[in-house]
C-alpha positions as CSV (number, residue, x, y, z in Angstrom):
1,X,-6.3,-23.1,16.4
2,X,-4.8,-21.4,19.6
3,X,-5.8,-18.0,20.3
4,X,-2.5,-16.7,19.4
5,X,-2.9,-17.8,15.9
6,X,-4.8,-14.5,14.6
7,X,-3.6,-11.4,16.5
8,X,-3.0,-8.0,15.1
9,X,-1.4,-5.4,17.1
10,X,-2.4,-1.6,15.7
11,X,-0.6,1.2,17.5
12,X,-1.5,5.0,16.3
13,X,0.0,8.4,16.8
14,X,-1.8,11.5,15.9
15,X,-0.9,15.2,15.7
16,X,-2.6,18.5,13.9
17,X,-1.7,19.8,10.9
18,X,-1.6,23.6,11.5
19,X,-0.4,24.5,7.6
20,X,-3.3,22.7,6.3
21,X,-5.8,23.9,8.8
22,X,-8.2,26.7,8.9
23,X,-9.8,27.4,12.1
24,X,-11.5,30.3,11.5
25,X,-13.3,28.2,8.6
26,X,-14.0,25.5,10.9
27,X,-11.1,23.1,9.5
28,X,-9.1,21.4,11.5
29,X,-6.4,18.8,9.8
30,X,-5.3,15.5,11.6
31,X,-2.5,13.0,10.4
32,X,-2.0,9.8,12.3
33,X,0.5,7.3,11.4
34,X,-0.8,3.7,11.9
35,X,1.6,0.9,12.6
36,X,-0.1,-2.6,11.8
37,X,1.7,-5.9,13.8
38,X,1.2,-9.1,12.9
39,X,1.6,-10.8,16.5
40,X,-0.1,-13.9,15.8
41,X,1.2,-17.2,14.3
42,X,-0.5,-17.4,11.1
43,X,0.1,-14.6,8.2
44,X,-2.5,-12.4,7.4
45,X,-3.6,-10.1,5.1
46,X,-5.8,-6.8,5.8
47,X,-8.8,-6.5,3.4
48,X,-10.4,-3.4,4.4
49,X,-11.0,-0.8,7.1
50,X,-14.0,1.0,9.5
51,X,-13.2,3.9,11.0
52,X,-15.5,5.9,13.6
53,X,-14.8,9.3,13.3
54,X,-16.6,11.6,16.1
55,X,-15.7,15.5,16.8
56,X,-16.5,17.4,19.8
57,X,-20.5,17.8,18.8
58,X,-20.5,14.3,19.0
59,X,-21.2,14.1,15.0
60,X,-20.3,10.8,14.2
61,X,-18.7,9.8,10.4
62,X,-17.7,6.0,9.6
63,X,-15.7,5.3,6.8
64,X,-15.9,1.9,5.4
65,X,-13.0,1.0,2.4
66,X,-11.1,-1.3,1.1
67,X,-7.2,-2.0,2.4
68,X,-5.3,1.4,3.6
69,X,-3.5,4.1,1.7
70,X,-4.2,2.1,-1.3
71,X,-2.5,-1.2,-0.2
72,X,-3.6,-4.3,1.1
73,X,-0.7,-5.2,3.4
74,X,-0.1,-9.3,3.4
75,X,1.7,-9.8,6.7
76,X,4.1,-12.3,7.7
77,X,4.3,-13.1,11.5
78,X,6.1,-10.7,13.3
79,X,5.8,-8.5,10.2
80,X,4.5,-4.5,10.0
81,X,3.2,-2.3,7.9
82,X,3.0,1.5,8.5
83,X,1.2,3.8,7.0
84,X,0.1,7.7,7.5
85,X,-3.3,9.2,6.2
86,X,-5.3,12.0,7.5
87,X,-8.9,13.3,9.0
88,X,-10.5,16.6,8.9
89,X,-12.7,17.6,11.1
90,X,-15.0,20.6,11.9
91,X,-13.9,21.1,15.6
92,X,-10.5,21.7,17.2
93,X,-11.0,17.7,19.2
94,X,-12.2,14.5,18.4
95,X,-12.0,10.7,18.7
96,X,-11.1,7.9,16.0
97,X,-11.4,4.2,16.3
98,X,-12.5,1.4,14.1
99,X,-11.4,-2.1,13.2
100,X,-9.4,-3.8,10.3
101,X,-10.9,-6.5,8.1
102,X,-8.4,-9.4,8.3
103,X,-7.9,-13.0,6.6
104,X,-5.4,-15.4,7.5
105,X,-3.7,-17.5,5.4
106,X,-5.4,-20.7,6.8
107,X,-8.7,-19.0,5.6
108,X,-10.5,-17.4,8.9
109,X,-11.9,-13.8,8.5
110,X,-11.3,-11.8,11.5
111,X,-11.5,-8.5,12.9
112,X,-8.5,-6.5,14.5
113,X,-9.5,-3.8,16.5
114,X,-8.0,-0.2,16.4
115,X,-7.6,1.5,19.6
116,X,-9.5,4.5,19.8
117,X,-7.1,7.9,19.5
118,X,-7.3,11.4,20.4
119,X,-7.6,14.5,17.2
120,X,-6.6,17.7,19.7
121,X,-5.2,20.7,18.6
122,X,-2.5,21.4,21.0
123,X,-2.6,24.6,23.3
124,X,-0.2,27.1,23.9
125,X,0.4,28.5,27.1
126,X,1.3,31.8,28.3
């Protein structure tokens, strides 16, 4: 197998969800929408996720599951899958990264990692 046989590209955006947040109760509300690219040559299925969730007292969460949102994407090459979920965290910043559980069609488990992203709350200026 060449080395561009497995690859999985994982972009992610972020952003705060201030209708859902309560700061003064130490909640703070994160979507991010994940966009999962088959890049390789070989399709692939994602099996499960592990995320590392860390907020600004460096507490650290992982969250182990099976597929995302629910699904277990089976990707094509050239194929993606998008999805949105959501964090919530206890301070107004934090960091999330993690890896996706993968098996190709030709039967090799791999792992694709996810980029770590930034949780922020944005500030305002005056």
């Amino acid at each position: 197998m060449n080395e561009n046989s497995h690859a999985i590209g994982v972009e992610v955006q972020a952003h705060y969800v201030e209708s859902e947040s309560a700061p003064d109760q130490d909640r703070y509300v994160f979507a991010y929408t994940v966009r999962v690219h088959n890049r390789g040559t070989v399709a692939a299925k994602l099996l499960g996720r592990h995320w590392i969730i860390t907020d600004a007292h460096g507490q650290v969460r992982e969250v182990d599951g099976e597929g995302v949102v629910g699904h277990q994407p089976h990707l094509e090459p050239g194929q993606a899958f998008e999805y949105t979920s959501g964090a919530v965290l206890e301070t107004d910043l934090g960091t999330m990264h993690g890896t996706y559980r993968m098996e190709a069609d030709d039967g090799t488990h791999f792992e694709a990692p996810i980029p770590a992203f930034t949780l922020t709350v944005p500030r305002t200026l005056h």
